[in-house]
C-alpha positions in Angstrom: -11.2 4.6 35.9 -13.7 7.1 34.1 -13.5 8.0 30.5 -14.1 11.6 29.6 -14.6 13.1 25.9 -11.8 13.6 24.4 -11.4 17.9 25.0 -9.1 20.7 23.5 -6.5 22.5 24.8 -8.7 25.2 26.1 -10.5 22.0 27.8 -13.6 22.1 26.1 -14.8 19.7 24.1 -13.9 19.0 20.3 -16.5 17.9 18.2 -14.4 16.5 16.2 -12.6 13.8 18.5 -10.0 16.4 19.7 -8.0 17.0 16.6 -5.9 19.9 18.2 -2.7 21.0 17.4 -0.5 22.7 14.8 -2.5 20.6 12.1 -6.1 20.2 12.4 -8.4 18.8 9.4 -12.0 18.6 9.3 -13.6 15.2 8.9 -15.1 15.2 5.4 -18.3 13.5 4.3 -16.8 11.4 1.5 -13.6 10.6 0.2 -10.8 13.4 1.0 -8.7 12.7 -2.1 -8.6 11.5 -5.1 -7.9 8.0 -5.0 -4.9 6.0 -4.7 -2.7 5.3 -7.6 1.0 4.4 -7.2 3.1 4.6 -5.2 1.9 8.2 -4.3 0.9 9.2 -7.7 -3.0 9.8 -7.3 -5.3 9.5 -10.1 -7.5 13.0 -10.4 -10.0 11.9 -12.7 -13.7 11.4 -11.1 -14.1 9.0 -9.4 -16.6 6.3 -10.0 -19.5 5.0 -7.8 -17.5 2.4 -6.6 -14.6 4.8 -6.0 -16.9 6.7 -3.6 -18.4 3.9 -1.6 -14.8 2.4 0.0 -13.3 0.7 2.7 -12.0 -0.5 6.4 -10.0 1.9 8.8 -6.7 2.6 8.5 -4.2 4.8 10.0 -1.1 6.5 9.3 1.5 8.2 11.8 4.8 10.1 12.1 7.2 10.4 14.9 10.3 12.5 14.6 12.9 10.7 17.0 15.0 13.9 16.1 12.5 16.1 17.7 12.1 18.0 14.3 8.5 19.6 13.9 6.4 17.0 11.5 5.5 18.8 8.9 1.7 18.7 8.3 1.9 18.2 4.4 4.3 15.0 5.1 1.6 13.4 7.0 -1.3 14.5 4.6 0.5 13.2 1.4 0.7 10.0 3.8 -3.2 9.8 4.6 -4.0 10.5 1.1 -2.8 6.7 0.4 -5.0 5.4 3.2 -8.3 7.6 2.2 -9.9 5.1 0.2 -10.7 3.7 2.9 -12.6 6.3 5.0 -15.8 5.7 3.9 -16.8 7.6 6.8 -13.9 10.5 6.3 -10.4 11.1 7.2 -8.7 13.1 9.6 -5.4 13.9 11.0 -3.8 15.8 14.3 -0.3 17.4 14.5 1.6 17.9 18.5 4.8 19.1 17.1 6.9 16.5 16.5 4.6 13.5 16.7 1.5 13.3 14.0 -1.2 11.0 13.4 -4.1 10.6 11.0 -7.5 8.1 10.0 -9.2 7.0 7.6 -12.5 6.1 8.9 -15.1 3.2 8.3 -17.7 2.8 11.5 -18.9 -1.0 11.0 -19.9 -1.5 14.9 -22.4 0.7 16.9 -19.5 2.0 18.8 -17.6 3.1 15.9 -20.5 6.0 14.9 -19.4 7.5 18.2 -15.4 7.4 17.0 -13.6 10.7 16.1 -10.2 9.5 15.4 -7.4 10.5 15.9 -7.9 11.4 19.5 -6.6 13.3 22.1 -6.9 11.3 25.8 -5.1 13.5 28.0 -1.3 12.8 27.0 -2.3 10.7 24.8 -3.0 10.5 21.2 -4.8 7.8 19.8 -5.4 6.1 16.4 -6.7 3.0 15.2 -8.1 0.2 13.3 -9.5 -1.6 15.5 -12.0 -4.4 16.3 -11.7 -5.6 20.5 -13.8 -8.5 21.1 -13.7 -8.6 24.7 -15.0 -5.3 25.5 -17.2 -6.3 28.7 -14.1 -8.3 29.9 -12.3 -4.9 29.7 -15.1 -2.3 30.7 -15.1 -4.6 33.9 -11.4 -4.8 34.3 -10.7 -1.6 34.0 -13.2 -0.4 36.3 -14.2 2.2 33.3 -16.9 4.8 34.3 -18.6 6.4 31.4 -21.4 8.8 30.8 -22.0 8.4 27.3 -20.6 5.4 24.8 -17.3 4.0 25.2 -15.6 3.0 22.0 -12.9 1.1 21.0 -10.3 3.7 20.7 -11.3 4.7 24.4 -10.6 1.3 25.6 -7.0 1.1 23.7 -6.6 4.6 25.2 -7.8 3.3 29.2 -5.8 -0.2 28.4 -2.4 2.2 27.8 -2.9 3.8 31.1 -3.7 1.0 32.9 -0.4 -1.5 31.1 1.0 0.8 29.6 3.1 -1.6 26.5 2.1 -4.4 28.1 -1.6 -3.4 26.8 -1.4 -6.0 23.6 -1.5 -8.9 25.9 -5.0 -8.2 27.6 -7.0 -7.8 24.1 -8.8 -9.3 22.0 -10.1 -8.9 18.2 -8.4 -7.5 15.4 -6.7 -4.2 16.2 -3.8 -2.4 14.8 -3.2 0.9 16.5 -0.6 3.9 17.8 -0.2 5.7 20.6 1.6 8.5 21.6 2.9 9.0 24.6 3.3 13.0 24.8 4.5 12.7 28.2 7.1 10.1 27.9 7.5 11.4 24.0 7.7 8.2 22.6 5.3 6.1 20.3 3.7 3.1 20.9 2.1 1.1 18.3 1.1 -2.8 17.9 -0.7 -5.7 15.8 -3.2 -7.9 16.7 -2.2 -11.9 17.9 -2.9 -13.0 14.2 -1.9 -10.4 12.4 -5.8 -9.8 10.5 -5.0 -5.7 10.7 -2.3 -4.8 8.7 0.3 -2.4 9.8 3.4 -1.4 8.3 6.9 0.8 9.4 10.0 3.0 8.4 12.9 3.4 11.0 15.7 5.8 11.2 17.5 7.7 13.3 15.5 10.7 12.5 11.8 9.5 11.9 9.5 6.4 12.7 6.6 6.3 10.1 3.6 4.0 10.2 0.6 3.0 8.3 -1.7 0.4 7.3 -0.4 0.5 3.8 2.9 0.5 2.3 2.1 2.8 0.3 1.4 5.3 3.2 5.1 4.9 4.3 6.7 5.2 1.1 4.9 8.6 0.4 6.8 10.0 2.9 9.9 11.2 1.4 12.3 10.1 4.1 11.3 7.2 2.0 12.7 6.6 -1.8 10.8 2.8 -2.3 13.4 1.0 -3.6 12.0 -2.4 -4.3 13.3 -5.5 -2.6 14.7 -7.6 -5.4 14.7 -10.9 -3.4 11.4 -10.2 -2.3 10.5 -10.5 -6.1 13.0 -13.3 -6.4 10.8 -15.5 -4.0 7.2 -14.2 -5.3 8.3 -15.7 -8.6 9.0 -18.8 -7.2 6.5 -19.2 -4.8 8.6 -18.9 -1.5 6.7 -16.8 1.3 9.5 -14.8 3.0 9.8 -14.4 7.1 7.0 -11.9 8.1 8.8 -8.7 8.2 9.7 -8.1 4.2 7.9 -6.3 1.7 8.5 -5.6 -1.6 10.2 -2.2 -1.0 13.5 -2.9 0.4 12.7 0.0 3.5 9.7 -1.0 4.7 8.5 -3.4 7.4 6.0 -5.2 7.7 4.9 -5.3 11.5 4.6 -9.2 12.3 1.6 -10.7 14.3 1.8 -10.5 18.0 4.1 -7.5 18.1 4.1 -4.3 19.0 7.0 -1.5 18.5 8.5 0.8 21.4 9.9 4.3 19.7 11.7 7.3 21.7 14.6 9.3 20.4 17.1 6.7 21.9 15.9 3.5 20.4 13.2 1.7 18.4 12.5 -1.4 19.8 9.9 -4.2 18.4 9.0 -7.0 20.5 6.9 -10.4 20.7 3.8 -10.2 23.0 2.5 -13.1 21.9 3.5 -16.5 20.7 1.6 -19.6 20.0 3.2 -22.4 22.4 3.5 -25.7 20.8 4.0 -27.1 23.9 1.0 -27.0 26.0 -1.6 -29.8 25.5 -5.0 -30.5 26.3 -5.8 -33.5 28.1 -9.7 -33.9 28.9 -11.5 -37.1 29.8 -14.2 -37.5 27.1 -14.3 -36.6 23.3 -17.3 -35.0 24.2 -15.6 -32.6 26.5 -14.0 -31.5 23.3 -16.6 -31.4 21.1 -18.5 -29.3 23.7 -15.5 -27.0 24.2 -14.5 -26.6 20.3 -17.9 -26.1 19.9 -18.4 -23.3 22.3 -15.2 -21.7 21.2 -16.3 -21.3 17.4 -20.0 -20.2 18.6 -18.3 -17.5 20.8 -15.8 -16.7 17.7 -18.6 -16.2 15.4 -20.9 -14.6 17.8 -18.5 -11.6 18.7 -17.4 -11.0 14.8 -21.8 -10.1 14.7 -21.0 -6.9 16.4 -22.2 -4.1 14.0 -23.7 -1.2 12.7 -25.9 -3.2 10.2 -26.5 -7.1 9.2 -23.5 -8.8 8.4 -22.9 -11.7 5.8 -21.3 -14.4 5.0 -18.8 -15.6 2.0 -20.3 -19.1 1.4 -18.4 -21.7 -0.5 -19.9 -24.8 0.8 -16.7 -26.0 2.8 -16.7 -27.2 6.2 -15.7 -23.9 7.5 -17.7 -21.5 5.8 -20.6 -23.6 6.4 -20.2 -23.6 10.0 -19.7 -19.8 10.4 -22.8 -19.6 7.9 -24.9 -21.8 10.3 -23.5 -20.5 13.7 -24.2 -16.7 12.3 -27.4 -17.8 11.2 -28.7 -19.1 14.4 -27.0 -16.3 16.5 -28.8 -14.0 14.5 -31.9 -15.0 14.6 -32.4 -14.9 17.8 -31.6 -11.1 17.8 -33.9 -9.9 14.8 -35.1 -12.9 12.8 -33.6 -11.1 9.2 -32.4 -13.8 7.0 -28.8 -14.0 6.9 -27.1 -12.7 3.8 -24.6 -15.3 2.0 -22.6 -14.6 -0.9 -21.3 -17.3 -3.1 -19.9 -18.2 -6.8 -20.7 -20.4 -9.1 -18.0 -22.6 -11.0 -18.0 -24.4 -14.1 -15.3 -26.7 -13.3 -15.1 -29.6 -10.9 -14.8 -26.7 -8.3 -18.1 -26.7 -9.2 -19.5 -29.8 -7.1 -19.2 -27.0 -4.6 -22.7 -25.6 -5.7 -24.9 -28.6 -4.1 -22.9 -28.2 -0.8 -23.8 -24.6 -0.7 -27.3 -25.2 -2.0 -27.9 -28.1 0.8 -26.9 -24.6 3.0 -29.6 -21.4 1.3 -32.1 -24.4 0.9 -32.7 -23.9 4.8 -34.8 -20.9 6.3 -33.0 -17.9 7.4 -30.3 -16.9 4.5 -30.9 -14.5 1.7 -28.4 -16.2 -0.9 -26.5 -13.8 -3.1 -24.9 -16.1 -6.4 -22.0 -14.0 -8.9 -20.6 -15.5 -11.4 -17.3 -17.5 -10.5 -15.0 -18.4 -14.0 -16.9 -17.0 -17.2 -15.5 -13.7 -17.1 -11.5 -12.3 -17.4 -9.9 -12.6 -13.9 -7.1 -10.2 -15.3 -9.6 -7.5 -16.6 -8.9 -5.6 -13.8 -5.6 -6.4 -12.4 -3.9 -3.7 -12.4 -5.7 -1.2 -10.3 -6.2 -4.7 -8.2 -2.2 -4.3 -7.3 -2.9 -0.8 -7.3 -5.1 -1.2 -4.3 -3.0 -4.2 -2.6 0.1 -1.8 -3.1 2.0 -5.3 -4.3 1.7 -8.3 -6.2 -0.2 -10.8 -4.4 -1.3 -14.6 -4.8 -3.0 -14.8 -7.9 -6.0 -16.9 -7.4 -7.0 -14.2 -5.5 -8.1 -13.0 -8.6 -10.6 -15.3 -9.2 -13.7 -14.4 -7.0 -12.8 -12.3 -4.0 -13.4 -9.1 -6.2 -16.9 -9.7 -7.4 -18.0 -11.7 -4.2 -16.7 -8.3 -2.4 -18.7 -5.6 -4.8 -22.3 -8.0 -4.2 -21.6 -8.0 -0.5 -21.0 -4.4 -0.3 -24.8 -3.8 -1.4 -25.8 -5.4 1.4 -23.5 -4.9 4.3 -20.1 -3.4 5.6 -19.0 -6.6 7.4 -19.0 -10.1 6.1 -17.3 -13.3 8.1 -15.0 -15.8 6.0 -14.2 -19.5 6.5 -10.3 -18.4 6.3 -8.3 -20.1 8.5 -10.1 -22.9 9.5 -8.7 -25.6 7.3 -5.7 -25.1 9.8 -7.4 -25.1 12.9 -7.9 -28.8 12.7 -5.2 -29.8 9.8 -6.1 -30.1 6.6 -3.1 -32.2 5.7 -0.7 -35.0 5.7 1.5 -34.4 9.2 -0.6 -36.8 11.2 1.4 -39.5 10.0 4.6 -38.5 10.6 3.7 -38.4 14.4 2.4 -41.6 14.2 5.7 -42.9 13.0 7.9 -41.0 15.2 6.5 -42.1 18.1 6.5 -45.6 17.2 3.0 -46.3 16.8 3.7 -48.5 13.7 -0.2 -50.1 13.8 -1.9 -47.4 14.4 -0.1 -45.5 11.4 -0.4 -48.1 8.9 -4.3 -48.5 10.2 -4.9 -44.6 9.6 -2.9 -44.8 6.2 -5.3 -47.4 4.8 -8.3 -45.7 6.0 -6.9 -42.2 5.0 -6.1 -44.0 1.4 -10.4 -44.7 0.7 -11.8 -42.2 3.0 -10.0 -39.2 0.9 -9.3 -41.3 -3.2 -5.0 -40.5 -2.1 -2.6 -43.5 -3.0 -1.4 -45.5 0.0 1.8 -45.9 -1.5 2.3 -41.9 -2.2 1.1 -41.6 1.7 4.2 -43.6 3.2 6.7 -42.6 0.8 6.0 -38.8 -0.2 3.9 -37.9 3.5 5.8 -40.4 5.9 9.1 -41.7 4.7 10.7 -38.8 3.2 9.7 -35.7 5.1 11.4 -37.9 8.0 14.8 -38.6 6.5 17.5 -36.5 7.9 19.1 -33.3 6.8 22.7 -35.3 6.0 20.8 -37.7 3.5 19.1 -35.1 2.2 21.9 -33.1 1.1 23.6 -36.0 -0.1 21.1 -36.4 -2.2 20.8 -32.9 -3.6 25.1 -33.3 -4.4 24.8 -36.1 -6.0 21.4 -35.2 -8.1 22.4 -31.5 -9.1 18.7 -30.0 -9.2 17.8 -27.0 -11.2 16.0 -25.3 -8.1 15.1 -22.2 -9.4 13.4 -24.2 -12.7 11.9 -26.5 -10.5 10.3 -24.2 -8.6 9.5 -21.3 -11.1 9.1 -22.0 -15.5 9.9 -18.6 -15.7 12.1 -17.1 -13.0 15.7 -16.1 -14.8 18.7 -18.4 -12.5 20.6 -15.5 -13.0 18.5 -13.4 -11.3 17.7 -15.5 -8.5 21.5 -16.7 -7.9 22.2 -12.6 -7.6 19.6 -12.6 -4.9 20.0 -15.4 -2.5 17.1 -16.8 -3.8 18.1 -19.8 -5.4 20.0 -20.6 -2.3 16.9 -20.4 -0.2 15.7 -22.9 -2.2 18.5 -24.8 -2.1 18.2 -24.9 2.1 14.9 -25.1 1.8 14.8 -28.6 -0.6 17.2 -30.0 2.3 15.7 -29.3 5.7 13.5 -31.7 7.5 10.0 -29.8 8.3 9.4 -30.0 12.0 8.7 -33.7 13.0 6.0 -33.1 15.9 2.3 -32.9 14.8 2.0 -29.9 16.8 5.0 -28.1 15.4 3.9 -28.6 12.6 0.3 -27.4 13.3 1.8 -24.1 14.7 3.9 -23.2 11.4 0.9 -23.9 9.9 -1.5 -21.7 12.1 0.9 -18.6 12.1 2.4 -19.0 8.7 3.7 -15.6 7.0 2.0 -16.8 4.1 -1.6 -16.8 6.1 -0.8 -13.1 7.4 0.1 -12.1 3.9 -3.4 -13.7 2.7 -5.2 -11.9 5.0 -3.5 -8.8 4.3 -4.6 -8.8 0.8 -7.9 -9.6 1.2 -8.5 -6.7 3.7 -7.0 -4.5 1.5 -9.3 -5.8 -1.6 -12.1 -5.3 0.8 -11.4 -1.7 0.8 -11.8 -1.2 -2.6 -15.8 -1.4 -1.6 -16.3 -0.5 2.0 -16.4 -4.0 3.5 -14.5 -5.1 6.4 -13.6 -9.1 6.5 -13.6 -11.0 9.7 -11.9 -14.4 10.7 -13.9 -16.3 13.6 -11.8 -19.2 13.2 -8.3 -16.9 13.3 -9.8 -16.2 17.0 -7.0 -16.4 19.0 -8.7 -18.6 21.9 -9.6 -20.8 19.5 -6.3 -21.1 17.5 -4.7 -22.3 20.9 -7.0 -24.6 21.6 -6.9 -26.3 18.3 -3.6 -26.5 18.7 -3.8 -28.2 22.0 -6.1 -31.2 20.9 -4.4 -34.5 20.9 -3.9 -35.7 17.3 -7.4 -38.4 17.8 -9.2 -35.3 17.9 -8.2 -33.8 14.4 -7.5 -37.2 12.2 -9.3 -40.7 13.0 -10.5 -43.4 10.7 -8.8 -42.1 7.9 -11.3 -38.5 8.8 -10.1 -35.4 9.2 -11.5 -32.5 11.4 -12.9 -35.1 13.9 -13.7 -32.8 16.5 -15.0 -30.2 14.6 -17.6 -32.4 12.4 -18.7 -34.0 16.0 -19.0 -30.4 17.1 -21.3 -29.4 15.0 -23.6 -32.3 14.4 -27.1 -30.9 13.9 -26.1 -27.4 13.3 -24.3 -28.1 9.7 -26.5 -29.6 6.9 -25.3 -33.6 6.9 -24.4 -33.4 3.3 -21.9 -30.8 4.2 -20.6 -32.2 7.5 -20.1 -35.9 6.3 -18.3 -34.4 2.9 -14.4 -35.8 3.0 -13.6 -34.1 -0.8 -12.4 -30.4 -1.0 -12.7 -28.6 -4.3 -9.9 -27.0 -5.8 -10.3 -23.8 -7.4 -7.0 -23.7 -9.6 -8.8 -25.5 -12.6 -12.0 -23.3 -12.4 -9.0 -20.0 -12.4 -7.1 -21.6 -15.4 -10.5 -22.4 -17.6 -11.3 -18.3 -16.9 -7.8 -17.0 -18.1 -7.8 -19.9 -21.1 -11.2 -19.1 -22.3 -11.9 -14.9 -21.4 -8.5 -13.2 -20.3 -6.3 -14.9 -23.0 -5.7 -11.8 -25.2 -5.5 -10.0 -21.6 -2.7 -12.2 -20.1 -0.4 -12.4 -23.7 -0.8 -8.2 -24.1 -0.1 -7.9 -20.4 3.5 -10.6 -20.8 4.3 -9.3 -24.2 3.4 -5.9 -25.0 6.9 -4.8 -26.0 7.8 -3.0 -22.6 11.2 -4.6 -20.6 10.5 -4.1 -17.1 10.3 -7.7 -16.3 13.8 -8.1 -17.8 15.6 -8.5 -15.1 13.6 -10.6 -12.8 12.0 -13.9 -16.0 13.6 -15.6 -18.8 11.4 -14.2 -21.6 11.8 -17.1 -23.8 10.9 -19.7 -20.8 8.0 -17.5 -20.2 6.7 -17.8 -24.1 7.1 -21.1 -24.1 5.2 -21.5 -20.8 2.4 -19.3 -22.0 2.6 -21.5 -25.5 2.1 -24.4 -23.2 -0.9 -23.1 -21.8 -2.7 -22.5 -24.3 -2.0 -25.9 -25.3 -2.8 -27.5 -22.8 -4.6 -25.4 -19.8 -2.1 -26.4 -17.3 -3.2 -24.4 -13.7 0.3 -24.3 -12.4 1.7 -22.8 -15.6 -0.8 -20.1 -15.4 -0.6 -19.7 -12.0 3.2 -18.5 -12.9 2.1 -16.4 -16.0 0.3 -14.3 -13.7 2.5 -13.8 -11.1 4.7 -12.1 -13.5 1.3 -10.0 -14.8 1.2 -8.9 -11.2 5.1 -8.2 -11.1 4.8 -6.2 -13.9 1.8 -4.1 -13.4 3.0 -3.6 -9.9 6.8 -2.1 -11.7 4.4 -0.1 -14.5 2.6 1.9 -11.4 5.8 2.3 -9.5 7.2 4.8 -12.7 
């Protein structure tokens, strides 16, 4: 197969990526609009530095399924809510009743070579996209090429060659349409862990699509209506199935899908699913020590690919310790430049996390960056934090991504996380239910006790709250719940109004959810763990608050090969001796610092975000709950919340201030939406 620049209709060759068509827009330097406010209300004051200097890809697209022209302004009010992220310029192409547009950010080598959207033939093309196994590809799809072949050509050669069955033979992180002029349908998917973020609007008329939600609801064939019971479970803390979003008429695009759209139907399907089922059964721990370890090196080593030197967020974890000192080595051997790492400083007990990290910089080969962590107002700047997100989001998320994201943007356009990898090899209490279930009575009670001193948790708490109870059945549990009457909503939520949440279904999801057994196999429960909505929705945020300054976030332990793998490992492998992440501290003997790998505490970051709010954002946090305006009315109990608040101040309680905020979020989130 041989890959030709993308060419206009005439057949020559566009400069611009072959932007052709009714609608064709010049790729501009720097931002293309003013940027994004609510819910397509756009802010036309100047824009500040950091305003200029933003973000990671993104796309938008519309496909009439009622083979009405697109009209061109439709599509640019759409790529308006995407453009702070095109860093490197927007652009948009219009084929009569199919348009697409991109917002661009080139952070591999490939990607200075990308005009997007493209024109392939019958195809046009658009994408944010990462694909990890690009030699696997080049090779298997025979691709001759005279000149660079970039990502967007591969998605494009991939099409022709598997048409929608494309999804299953990459890798990376990719969200991306196609369309089809040919066949005149659409074609767009999400990577296997969902790390690109891609969102949808169905009717019978139009199909729209974006990285935002935003995007789609500045398309007036959408009127935004928010989702009240998506607000009903953000107040109390229930992550939803992967499709909602907080406006009641768009879709979030799960993980692992990919959506089929012609004038006759609009069809989203699974292309991927992590199977529970399938087991690893080698003949040596050090077969898996050498395979995990091989895995993780691979992970980081692909996520290195780019236009300039990428970081690292360091906390001092496990995790982000091992991508630090994976990167680090990898790197060196390419061009010996230090490593950049960017970490925060706590004055909490989150802040044992500083010798960790030091144990880390202290070697040759990192340029440590330190910002601040808790002495400053995690609120100051909420608002135009939602205003970016496009929704309220988890609140701790407040705490440090923001200013760890503006230092690394200084430096780089592509820093690697530690997300994710507390799941890979269980960072939890679910060994022990296996144990149990299968009858292994010794061995449980053995890894109790050992569990108990290795990790300071009660023995007792361990059979009753981790073994006992999450075993008893659904019958006795609902017994139970009859006979006790629980207040779900107020045990869930200090603030959440029972009225409200009865209207919604919410409290009724609780209800089901207080009742139901959690999956009983280790590797069942591994798996909801692994591909949890809440982990997509985490990720989601982050690469959105990553935009704000041009930086693109990657996830070598979300790789998909090494999810699956991780998931495979016989339970030994992941908790023995009362240790957790067995295979992966084995695995990386020598390459982490001792004092980081032999660690068996993990610091919590809740205190460090309640001390900031108690001490700098208090006036912040009562003018944003109290400042006389009623949107929040319907969805809290205002005189639960001022007691709550009351009790915070009183007291410093995290989970009460973890609440507070949510409804700061709600609420600045309602204030941009009018």
């Amino acid at each position: 197969m041989r890959i030709e620049p993308a060419r206009d209709s005439d057949g020559s060759a566009t400069p611009n990526g072959g932007t052709v068509g009714r609608d064709t827009a010049p790729a501009p330097a720097t931002r293309a609009s003013p940027p994004r406010r609510a819910n397509g209300r756009r802010d036309d004051r100047p824009p500040s530095r950091g305003e200029e200097v933003s973000s990671v890809s993104g796309l938008a697209g519309v496909f009439r399924r009622d083979g009405a022209a697109v009209d061109p302004q439709h599509l640019a009010s759409m790529t308006d809510e995407i453009a702070y992220r095109g860093r490197d310029g927007t652009d948009r192409i219009v084929r009569e009743s199919a348009g697409l547009s991109q917002a661009m950010l080139a952070t591999t080598p490939e990607a200075t070579h990308e005009h997007l959207p493209a024109a392939h033939g019958g195809l046009l093309v658009t994408a944010d996209a990462r694909l990890d196994n690009r030699a696997e590809l080049l090779a298997g799809l025979g691709v001759e090429t005279d000149g660079v072949v970039t990502d967007s050509d591969l998605l494009a050669a991939a099409y022709r060659r598997w048409g929608v069955d494309c999804p299953r033979h990459l890798l990376g992180a990719f969200a991306f349409a196609i369309v089809d002029t040919s066949r005149d349908r659409l074609f767009v998917a999400r990577d296997h862990m969902g790390i690109k973020p891609l969102y949808y609007h169905r009717s019978s008329d139009v199909f729209l699509v974006a990285s935002d939600e935003t995007a789609v609801v500045a398309h007036p064939a959408v009127d935004g209506t928010p989702d009240e019971r998506r607000i009903g479970q953000y107040l109390v803390d229930i992550q939803p199935a992967y499709e909602p979003t907080f406006y009641a008429d768009v879709t979030r695009l799960p993980n692992g899908h990919a959506a089929v759209v012609t004038a006759d139907e609009a069809t989203v399907t699974q292309y991927w699913r992590l199977n529970p089922d399938r087991a690893a059964d080698y003949d040596s721990d050090r077969t898996y020590e050498r395979l995990f370890g091989r895995l993780l090196a691979d992970a980081v080593g692909r996520r290195l690919r780019s236009r300039d030197r990428p970081g690292v967020f360091l906390s001092g974890g496990h995790d982000s310790t091992a991508v630090a000192c994976l990167a680090r080595d990898l790197r060196s051997a390419d061009d010996g430049r230090p490593l950049p790492t960017f970490s925060a400083d706590m004055h909490t007990e989150a802040g044992t996390e500083d010798r960790y990290r030091d144990a880390v910089v202290s070697q040759e080969g990192f340029d440590a960056t330190v910002v601040d962590g808790d002495s400053h107002d995690p609120l100051a700047d909420a608002p135009d934090l939602v205003d970016t997100v496009g929704a309220p989001f988890l609140p701790i998320t407040l705490l440090m991504y923001p200013r760890l994201t503006q230092a690394a943007s200084e430096k780089t356009r592509v820093v690697l996380e530690g997300g994710g990898g507390d799941s890979i090899t269980t960072h939890g209490f679910d060994f022990f239910r296996s144990y149990a279930r299968a009858g292994r009575l010794l061995k449980l009670a053995s890894e109790i006790a050992a569990f108990s001193e290795v990790m300071d948790v009660s023995a007792r708490y361990l059979w009753l709250n981790e073994t006992i109870k999450p075993l008893t059945p659904t019958a006795l549990r609902r017994a139970k719940h009859r006979l006790q009457s629980p207040n779900y909503v107020r045990n869930a939520s200090p603030i959440a109004s029972e009225r409200f949440c009865d209207r919604t279904g919410v409290t009724a999801q609780l209800r089901t959810s207080a009742v139901q057994r959690p999956p009983l196999s280790q590797r069942a429960l591994h798996r909801r763990l692994l591909v949890s909505p809440s982990m997509v929705a985490g990720t989601e945020t982050l690469n959105k608050l990553a935009a704000q300054h041009g930086v693109e976030f990657r996830y070598p332990f979300l790789d998909k090969r090494l999810v699956e793998f991780a998931l495979a490992l016989p339970i030994e492998q992941k908790l023995r001796d009362g240790i957790d992440r067995v295979v992966m501290r084995n695995a990386l003997d020598g390459i982490v610092p001792a004092a980081v790998s032999e660690r068996t505490d993990k610091a919590s970051f809740s205190a460090s975000y309640a001390r900031a709010i108690r001490e700098f954002g208090e006036s912040t946090l009562e003018q944003s709950l109290f400042d006389g305006s009623d949107r929040l009315d319907p969805y809290v109990d205002r005189d639960a919340m001022r007691e709550t608040h009351e009790r915070f101040l009183e007291n410093g309680n995290p989970a009460d201030v973890r609440h507070l905020t949510r409804a700061v979020l709600l609420d600045a989130w309602l204030e941009r939406r009018h």
